[in-house]
PyMOL Python script that loads the backbone (N, CA, C, O; Angstrom):
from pymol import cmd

cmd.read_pdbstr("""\
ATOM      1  N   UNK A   1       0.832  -1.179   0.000  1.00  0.00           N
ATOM      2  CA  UNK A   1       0.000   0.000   0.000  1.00  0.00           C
ATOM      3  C   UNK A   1       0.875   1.241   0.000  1.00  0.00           C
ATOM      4  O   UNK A   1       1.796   1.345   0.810  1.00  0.00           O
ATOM      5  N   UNK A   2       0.605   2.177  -0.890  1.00  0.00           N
ATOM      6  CA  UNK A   2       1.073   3.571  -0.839  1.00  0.00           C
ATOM      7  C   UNK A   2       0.371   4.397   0.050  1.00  0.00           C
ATOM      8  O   UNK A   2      -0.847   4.327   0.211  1.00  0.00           O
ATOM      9  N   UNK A   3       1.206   5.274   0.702  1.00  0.00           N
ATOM     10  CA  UNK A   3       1.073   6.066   1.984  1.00  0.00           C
ATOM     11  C   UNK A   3       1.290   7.673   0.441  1.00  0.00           C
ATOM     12  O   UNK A   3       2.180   7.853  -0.390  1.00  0.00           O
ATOM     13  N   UNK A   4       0.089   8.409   0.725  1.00  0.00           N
ATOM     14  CA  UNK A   4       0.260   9.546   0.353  1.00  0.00           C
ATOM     15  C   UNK A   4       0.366  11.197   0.985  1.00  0.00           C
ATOM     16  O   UNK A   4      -0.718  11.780   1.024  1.00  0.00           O
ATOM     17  N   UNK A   5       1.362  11.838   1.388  1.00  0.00           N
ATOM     18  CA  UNK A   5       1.769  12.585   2.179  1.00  0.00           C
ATOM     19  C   UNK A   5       1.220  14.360   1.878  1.00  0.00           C
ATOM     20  O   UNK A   5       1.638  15.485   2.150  1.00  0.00           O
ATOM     21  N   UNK A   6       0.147  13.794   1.220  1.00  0.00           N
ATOM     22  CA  UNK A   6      -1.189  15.282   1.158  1.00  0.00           C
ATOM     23  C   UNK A   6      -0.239  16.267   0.225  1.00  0.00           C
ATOM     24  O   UNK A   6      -0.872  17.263  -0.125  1.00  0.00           O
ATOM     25  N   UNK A   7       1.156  16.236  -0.275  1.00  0.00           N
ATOM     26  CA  UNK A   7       1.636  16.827  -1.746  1.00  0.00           C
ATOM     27  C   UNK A   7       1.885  16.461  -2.520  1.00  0.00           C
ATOM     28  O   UNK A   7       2.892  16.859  -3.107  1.00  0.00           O
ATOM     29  N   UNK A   8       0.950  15.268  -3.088  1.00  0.00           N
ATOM     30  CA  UNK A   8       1.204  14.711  -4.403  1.00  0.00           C
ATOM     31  C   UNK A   8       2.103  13.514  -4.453  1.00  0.00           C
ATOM     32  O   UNK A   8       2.180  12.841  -5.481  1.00  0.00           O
ATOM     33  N   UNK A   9       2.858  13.199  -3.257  1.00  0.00           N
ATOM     34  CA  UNK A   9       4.052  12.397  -3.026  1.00  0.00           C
ATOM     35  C   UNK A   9       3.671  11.501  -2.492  1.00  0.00           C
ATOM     36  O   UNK A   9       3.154  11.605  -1.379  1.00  0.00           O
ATOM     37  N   UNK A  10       3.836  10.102  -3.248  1.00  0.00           N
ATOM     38  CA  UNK A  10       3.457   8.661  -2.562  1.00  0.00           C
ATOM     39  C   UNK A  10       4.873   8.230  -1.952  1.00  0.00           C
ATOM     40  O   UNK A  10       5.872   8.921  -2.150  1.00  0.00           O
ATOM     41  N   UNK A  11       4.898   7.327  -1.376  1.00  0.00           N
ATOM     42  CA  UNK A  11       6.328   6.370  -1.128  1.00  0.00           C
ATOM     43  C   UNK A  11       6.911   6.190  -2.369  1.00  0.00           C
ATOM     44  O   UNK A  11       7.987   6.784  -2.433  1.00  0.00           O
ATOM     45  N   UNK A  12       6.563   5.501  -3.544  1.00  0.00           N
ATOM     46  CA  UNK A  12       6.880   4.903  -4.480  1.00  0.00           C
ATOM     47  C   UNK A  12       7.276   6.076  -5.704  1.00  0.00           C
ATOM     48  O   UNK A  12       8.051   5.807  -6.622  1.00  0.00           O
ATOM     49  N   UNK A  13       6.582   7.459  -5.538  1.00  0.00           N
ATOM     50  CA  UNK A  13       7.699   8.700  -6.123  1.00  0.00           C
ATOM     51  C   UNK A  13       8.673   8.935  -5.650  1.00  0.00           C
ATOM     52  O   UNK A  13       9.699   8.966  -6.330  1.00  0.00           O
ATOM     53  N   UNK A  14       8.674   9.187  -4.279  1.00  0.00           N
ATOM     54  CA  UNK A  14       9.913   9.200  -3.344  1.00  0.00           C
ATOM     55  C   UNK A  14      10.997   8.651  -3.671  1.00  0.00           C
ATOM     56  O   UNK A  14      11.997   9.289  -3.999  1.00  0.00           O
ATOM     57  N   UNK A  15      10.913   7.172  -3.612  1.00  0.00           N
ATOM     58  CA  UNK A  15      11.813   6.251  -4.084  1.00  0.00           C
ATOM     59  C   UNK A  15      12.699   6.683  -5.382  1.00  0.00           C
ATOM     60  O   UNK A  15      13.893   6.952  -5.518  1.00  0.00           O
ATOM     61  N   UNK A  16      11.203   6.612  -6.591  1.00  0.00           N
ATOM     62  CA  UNK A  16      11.869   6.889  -7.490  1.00  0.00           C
ATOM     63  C   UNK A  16      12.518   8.072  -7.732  1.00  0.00           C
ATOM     64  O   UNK A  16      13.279   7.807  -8.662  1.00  0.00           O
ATOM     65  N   UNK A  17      12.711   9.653  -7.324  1.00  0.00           N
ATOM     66  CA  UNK A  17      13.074  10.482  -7.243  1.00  0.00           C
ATOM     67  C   UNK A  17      14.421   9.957  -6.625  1.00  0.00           C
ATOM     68  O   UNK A  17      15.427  10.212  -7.288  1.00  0.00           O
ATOM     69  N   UNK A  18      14.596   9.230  -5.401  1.00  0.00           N
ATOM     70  CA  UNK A  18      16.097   8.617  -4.847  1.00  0.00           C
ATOM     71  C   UNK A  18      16.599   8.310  -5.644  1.00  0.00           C
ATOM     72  O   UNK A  18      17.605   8.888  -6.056  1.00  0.00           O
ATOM     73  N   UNK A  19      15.891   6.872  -6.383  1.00  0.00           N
ATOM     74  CA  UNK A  19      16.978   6.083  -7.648  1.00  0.00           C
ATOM     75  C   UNK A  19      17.305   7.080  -8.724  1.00  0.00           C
ATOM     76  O   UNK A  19      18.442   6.860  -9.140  1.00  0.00           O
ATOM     77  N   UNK A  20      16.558   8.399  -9.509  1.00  0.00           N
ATOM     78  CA  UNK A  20      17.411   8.807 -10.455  1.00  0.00           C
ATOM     79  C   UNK A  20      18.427   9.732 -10.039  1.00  0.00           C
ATOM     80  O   UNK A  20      19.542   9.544 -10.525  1.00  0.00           O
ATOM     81  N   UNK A  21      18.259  10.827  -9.130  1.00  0.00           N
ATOM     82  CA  UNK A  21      19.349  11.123  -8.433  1.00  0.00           C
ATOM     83  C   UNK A  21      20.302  10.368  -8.602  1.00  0.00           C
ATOM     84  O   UNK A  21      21.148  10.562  -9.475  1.00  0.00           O
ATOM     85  N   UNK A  22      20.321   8.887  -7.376  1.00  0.00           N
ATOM     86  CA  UNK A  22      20.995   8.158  -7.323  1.00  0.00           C
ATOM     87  C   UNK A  22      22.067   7.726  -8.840  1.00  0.00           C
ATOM     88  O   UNK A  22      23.294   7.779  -8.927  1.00  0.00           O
ATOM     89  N   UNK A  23      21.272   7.403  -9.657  1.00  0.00           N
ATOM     90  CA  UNK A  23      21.804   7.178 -11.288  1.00  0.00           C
ATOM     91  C   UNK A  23      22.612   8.758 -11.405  1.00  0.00           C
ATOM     92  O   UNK A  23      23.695   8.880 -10.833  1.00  0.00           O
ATOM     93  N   UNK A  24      22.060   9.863 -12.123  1.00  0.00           N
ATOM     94  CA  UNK A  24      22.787  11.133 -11.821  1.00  0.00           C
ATOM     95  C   UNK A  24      24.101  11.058 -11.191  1.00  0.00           C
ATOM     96  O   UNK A  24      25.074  11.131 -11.941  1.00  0.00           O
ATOM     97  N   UNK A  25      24.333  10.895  -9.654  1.00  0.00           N
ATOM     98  CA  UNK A  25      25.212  10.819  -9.215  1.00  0.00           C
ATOM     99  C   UNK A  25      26.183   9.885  -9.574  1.00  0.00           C
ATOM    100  O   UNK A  25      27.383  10.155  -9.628  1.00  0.00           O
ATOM    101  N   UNK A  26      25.662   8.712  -9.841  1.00  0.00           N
ATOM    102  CA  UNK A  26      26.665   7.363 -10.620  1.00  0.00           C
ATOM    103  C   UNK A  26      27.301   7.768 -12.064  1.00  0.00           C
ATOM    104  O   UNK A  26      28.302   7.246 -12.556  1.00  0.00           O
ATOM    105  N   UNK A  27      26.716   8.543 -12.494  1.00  0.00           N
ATOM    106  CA  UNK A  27      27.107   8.737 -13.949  1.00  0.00           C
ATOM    107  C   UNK A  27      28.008  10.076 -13.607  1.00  0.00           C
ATOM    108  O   UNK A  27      29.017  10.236 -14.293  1.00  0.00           O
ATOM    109  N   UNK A  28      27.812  10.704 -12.948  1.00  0.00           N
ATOM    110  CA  UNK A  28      28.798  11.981 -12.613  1.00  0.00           C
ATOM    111  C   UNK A  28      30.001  11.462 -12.282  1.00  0.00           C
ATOM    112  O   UNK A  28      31.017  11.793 -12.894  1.00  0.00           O
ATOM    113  N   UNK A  29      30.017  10.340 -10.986  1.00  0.00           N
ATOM    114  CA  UNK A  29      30.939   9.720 -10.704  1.00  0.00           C
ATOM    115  C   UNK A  29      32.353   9.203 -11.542  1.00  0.00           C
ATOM    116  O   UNK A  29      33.534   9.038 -11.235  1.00  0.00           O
ATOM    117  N   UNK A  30      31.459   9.034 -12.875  1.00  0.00           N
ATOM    118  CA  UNK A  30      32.412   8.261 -13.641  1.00  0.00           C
ATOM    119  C   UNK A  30      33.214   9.233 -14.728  1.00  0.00           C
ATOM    120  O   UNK A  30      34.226   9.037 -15.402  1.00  0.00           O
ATOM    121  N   UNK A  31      32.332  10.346 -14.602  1.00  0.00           N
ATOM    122  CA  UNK A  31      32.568  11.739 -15.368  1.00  0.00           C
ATOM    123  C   UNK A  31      33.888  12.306 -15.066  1.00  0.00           C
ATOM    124  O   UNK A  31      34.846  12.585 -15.787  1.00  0.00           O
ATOM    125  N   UNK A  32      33.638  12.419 -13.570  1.00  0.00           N
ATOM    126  CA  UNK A  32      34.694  13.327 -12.609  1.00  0.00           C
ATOM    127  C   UNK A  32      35.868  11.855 -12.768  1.00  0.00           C
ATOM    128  O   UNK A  32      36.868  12.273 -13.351  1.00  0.00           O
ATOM    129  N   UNK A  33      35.967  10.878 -12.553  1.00  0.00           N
ATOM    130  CA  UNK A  33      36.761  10.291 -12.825  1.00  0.00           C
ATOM    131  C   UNK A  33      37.933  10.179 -13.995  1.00  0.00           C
ATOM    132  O   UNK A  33      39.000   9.567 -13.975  1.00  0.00           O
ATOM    133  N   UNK A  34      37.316  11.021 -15.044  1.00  0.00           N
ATOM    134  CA  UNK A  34      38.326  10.835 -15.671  1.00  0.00           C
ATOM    135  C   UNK A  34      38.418  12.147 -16.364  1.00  0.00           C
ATOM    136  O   UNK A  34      38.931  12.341 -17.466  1.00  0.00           O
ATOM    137  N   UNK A  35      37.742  13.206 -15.422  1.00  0.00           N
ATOM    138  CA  UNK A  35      37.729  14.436 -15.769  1.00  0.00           C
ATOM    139  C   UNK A  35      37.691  15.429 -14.617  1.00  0.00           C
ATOM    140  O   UNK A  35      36.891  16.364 -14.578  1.00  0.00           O
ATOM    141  N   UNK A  36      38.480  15.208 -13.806  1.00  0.00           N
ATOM    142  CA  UNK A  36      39.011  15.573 -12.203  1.00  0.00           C
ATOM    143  C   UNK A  36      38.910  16.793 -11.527  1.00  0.00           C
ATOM    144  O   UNK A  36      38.693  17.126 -10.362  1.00  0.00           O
ATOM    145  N   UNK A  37      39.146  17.415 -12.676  1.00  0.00           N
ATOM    146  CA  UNK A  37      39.013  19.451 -12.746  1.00  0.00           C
ATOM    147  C   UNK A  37      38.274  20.226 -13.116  1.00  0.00           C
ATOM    148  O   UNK A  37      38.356  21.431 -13.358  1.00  0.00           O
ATOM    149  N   UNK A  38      37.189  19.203 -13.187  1.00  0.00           N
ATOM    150  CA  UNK A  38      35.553  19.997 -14.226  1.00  0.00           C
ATOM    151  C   UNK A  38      34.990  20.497 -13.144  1.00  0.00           C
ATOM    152  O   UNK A  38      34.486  19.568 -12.512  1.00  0.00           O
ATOM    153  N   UNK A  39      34.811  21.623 -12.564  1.00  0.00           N
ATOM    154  CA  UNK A  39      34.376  22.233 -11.131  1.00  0.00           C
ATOM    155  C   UNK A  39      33.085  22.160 -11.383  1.00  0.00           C
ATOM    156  O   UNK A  39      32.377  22.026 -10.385  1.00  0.00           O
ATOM    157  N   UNK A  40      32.377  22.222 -12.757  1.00  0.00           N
ATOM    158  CA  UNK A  40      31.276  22.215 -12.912  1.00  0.00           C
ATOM    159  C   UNK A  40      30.405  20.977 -12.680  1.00  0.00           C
ATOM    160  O   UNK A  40      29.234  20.924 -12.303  1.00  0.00           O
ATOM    161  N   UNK A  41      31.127  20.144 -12.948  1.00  0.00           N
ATOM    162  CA  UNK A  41      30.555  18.207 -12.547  1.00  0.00           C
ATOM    163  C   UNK A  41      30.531  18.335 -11.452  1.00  0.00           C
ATOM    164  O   UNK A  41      29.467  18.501 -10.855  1.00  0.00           O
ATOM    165  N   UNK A  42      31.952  18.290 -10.723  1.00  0.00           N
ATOM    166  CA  UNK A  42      31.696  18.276  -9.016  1.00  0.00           C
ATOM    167  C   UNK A  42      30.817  19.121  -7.987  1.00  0.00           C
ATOM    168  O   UNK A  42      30.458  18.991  -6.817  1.00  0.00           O
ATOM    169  N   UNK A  43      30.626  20.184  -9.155  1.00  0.00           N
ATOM    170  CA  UNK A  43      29.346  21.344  -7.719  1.00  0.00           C
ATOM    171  C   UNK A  43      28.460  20.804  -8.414  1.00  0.00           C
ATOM    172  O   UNK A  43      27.473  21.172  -7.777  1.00  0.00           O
ATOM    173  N   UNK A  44      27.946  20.023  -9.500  1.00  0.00           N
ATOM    174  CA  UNK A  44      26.452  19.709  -9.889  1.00  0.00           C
ATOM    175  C   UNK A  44      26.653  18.357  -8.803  1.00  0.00           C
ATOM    176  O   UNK A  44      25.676  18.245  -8.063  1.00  0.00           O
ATOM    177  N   UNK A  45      27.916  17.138  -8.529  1.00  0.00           N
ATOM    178  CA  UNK A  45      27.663  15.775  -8.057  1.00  0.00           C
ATOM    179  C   UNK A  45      27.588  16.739  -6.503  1.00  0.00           C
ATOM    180  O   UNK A  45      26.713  16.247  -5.790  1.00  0.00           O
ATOM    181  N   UNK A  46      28.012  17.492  -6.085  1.00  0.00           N
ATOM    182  CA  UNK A  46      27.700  18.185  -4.701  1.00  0.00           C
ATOM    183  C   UNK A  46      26.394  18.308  -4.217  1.00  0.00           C
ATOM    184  O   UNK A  46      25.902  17.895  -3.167  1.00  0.00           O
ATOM    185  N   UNK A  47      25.626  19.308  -5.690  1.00  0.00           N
ATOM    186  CA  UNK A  47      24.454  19.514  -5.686  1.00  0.00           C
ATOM    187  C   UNK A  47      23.190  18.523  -5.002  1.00  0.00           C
ATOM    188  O   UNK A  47      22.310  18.711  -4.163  1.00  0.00           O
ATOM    189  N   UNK A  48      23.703  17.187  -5.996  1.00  0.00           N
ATOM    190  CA  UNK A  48      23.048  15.611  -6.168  1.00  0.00           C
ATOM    191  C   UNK A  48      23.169  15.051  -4.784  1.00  0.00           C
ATOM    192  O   UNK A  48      22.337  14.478  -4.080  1.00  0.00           O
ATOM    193  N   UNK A  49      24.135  15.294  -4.627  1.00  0.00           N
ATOM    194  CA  UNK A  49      24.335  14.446  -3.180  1.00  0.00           C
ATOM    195  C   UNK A  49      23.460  14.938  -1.881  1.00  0.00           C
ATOM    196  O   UNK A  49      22.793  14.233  -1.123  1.00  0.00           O
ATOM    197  N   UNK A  50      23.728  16.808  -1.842  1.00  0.00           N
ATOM    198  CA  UNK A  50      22.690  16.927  -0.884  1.00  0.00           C
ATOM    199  C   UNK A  50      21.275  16.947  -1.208  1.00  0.00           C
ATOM    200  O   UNK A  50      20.585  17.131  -0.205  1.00  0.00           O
ATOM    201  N   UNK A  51      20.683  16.829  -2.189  1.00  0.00           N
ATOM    202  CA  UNK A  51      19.380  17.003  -2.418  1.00  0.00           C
ATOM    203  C   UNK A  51      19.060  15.328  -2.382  1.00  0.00           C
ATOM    204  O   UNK A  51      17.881  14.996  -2.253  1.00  0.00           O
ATOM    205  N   UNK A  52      20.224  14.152  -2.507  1.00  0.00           N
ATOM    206  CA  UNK A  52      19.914  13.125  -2.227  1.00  0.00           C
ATOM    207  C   UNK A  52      20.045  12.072  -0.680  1.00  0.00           C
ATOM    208  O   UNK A  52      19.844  10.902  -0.354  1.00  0.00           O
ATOM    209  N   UNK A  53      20.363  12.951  -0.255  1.00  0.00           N
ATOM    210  CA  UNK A  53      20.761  12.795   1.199  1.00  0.00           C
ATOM    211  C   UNK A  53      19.481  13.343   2.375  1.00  0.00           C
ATOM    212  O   UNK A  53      19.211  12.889   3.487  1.00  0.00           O
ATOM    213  N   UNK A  54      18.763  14.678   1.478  1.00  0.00           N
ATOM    214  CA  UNK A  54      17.623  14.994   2.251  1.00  0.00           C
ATOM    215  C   UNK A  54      16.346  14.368   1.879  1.00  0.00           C
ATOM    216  O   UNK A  54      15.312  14.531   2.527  1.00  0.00           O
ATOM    217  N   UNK A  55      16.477  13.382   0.426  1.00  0.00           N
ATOM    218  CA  UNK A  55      15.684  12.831   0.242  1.00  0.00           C
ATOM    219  C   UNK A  55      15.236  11.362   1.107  1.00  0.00           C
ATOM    220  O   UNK A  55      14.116  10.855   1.156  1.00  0.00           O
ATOM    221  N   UNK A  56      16.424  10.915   1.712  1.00  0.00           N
ATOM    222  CA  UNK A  56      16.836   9.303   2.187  1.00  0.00           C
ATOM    223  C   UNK A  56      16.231  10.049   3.420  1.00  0.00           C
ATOM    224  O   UNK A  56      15.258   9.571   4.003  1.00  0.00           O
ATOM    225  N   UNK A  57      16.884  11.374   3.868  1.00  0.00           N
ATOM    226  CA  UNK A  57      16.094  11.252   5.519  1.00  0.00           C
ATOM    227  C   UNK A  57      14.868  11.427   5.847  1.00  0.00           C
ATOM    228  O   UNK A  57      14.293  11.107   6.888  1.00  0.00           O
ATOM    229  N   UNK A  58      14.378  12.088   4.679  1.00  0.00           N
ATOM    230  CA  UNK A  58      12.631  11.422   4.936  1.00  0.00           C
ATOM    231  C   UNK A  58      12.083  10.670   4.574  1.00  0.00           C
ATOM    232  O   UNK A  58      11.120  10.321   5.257  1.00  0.00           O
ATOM    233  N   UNK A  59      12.368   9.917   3.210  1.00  0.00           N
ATOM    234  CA  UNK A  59      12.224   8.028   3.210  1.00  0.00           C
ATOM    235  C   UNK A  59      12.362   7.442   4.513  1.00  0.00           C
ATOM    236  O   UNK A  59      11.505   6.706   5.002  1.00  0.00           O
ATOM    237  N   UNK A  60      13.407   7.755   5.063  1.00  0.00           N
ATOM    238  CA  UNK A  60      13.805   7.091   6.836  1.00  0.00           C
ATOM    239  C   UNK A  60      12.643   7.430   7.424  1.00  0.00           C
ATOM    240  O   UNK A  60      11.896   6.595   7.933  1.00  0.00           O
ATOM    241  N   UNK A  61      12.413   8.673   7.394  1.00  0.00           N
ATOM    242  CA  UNK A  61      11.584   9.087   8.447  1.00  0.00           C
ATOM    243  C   UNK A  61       9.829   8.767   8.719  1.00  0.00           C
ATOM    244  O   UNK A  61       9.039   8.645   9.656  1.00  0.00           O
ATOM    245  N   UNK A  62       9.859   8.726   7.019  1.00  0.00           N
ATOM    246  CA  UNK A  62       7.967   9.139   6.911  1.00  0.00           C
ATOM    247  C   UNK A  62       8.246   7.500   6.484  1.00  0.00           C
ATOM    248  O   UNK A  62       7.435   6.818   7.110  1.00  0.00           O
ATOM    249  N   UNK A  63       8.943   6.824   5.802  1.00  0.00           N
ATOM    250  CA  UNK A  63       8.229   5.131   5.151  1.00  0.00           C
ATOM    251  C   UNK A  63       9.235   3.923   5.916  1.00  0.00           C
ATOM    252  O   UNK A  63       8.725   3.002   6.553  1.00  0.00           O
ATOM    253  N   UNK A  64      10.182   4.017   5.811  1.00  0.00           N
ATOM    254  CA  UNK A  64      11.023   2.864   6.379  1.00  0.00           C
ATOM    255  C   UNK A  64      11.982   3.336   5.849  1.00  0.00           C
ATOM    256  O   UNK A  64      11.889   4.016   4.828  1.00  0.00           O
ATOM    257  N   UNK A  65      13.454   2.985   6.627  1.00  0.00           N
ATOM    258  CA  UNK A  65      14.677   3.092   6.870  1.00  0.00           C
ATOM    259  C   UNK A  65      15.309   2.310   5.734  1.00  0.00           C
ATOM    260  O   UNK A  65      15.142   1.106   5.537  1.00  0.00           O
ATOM    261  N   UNK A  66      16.134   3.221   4.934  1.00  0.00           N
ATOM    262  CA  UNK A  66      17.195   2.508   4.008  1.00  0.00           C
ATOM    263  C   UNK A  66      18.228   1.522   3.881  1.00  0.00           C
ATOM    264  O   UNK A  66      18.501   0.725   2.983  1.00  0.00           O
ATOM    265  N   UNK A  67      18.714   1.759   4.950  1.00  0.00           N
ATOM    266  CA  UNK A  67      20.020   0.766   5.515  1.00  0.00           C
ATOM    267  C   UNK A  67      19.325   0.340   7.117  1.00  0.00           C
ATOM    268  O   UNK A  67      18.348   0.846   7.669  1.00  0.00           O
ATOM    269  N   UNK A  68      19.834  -0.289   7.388  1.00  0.00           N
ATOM    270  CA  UNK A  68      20.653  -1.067   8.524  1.00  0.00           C
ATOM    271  C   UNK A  68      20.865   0.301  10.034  1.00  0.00           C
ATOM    272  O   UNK A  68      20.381   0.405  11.161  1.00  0.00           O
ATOM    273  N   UNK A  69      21.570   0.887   9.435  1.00  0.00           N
ATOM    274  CA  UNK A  69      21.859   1.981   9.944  1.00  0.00           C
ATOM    275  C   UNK A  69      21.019   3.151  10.352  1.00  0.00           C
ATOM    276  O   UNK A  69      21.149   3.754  11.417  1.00  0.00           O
ATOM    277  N   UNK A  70      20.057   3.448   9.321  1.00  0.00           N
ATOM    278  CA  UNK A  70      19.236   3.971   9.819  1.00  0.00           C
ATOM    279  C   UNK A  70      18.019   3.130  10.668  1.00  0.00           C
ATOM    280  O   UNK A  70      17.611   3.531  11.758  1.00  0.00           O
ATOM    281  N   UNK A  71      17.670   2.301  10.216  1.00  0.00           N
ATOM    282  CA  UNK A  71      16.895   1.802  11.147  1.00  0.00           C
ATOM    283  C   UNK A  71      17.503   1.739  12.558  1.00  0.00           C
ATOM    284  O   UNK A  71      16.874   2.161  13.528  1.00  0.00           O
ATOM    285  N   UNK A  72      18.666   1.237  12.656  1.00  0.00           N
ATOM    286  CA  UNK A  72      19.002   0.963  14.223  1.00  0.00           C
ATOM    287  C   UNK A  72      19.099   2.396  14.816  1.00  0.00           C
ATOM    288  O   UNK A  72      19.189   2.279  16.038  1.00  0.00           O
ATOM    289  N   UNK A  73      19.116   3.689  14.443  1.00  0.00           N
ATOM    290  CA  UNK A  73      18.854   4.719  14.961  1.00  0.00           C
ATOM    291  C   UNK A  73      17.484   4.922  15.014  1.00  0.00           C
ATOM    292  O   UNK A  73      17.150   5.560  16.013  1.00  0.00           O
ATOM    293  N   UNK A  74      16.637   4.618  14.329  1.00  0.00           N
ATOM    294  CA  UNK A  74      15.199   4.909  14.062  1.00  0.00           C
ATOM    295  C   UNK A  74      14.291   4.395  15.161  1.00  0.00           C
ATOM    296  O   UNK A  74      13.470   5.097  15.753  1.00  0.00           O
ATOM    297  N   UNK A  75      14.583   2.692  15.453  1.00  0.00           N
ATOM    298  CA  UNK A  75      13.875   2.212  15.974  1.00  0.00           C
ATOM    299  C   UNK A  75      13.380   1.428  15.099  1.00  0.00           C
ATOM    300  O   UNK A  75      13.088   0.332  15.578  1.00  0.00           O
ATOM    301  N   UNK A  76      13.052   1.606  13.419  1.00  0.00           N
ATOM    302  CA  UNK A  76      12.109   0.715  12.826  1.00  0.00           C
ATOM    303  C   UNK A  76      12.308  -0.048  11.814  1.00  0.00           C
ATOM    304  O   UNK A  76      13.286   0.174  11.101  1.00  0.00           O
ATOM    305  N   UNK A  77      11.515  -1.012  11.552  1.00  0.00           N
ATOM    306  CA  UNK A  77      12.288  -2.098  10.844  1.00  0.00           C
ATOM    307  C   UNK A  77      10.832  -2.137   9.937  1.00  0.00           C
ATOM    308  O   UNK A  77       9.804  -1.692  10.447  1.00  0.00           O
ATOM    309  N   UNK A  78      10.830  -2.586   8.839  1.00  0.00           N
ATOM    310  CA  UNK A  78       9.730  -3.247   8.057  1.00  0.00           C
ATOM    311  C   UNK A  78       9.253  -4.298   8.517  1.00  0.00           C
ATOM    312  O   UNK A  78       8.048  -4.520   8.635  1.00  0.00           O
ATOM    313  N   UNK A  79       9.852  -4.793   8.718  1.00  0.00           N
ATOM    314  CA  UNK A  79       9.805  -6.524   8.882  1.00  0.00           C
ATOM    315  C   UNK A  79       8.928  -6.577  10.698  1.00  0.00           C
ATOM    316  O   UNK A  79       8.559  -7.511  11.409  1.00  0.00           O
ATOM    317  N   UNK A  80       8.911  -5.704  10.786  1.00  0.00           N
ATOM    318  CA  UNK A  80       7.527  -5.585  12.222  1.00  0.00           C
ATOM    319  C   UNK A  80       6.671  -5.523  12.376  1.00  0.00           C
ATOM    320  O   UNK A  80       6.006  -5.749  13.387  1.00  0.00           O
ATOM    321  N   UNK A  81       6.292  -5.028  10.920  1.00  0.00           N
ATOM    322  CA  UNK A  81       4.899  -4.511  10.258  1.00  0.00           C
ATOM    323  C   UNK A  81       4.439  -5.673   9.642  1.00  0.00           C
ATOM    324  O   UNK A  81       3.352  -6.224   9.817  1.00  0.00           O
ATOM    325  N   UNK A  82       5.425  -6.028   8.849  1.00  0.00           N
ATOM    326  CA  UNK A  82       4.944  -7.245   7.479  1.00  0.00           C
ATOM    327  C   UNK A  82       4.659  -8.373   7.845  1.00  0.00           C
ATOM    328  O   UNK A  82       5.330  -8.848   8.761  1.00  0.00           O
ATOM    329  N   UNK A  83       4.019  -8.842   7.493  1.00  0.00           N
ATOM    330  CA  UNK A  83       3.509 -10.278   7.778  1.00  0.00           C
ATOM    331  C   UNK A  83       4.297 -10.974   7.049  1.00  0.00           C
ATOM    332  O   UNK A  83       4.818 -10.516   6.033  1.00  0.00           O
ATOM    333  N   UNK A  84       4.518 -12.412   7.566  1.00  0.00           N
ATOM    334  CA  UNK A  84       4.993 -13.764   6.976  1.00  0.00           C
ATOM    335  C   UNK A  84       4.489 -14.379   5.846  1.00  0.00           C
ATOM    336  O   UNK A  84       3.388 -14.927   5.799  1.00  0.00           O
ATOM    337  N   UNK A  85       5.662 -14.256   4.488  1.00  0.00           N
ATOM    338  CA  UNK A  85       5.302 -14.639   3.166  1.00  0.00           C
ATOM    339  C   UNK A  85       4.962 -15.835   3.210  1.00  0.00           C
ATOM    340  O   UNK A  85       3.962 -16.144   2.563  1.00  0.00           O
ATOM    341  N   UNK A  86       5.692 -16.903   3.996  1.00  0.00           N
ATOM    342  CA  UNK A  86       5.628 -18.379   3.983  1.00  0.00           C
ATOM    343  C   UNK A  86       6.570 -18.611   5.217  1.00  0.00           C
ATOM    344  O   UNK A  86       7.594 -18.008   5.537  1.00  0.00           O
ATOM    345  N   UNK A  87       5.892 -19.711   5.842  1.00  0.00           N
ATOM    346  CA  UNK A  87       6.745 -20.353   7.031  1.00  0.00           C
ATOM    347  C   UNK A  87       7.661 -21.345   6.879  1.00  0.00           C
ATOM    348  O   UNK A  87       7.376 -22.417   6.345  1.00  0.00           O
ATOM    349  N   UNK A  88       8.581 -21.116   7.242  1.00  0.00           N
ATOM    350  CA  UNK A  88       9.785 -22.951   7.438  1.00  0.00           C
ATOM    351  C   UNK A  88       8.982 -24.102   8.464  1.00  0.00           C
ATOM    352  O   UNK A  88       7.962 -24.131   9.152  1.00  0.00           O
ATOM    353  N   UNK A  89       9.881 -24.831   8.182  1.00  0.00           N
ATOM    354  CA  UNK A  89       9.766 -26.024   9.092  1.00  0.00           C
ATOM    355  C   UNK A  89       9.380 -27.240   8.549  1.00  0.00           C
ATOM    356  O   UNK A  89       8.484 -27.284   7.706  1.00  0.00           O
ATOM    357  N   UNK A  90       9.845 -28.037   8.862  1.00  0.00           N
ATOM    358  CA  UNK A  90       9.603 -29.474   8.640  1.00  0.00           C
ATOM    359  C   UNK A  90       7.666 -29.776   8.172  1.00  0.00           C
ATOM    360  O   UNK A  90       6.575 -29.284   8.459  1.00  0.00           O
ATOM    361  N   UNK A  91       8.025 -30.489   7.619  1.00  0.00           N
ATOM    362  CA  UNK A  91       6.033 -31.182   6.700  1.00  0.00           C
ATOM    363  C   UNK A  91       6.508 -32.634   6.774  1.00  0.00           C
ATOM    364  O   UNK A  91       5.778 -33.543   6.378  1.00  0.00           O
TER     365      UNK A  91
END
""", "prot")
cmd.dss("prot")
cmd.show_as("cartoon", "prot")
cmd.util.cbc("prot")
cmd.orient("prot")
């Protein structure tokens, strides 16, 4: 279920707004790599990073925690909420 946050923004835009950033930044990455002194790549991958960094802390905050890491600061886990896909054990 999508959780909608009364501006147009579901979980699942959210996300996707993370992953292209995310891409953006990967492809800059490889830019500045072999183009070291382009001040202009690095203040746009600067740019990317904080606008993708304030994006993850309210994914953390408003839907569930990205890493590991944030959850163990958070308190919350998915897996508290979710129910059991299928059980183990011996038949």
């Amino acid at each position: 279920m999508m959780r909608n946050d009364g501006y147009g923004c579901t979980d699942n835009s959210l996300m996707i707004e993370i992953q292209r950033i995310s891409f953006a930044m990967d492809e800059l990455r490889l830019f500045i790599d072999t183009h070291p002194d382009c001040t202009e790549a690095i203040a746009l991958f600067n740019e990317y990073a904080e606008k993708r960094n304030e994006l993850v802390c309210r994914y953390n905050s408003e839907v569930m925690p990205l890493s590991g890491y944030a959850a163990e600061q958070s308190g919350k886990w998915r897996w508290g909420r979710a129910g059991m896909l299928a059980q183990g054990g011996d038949k």
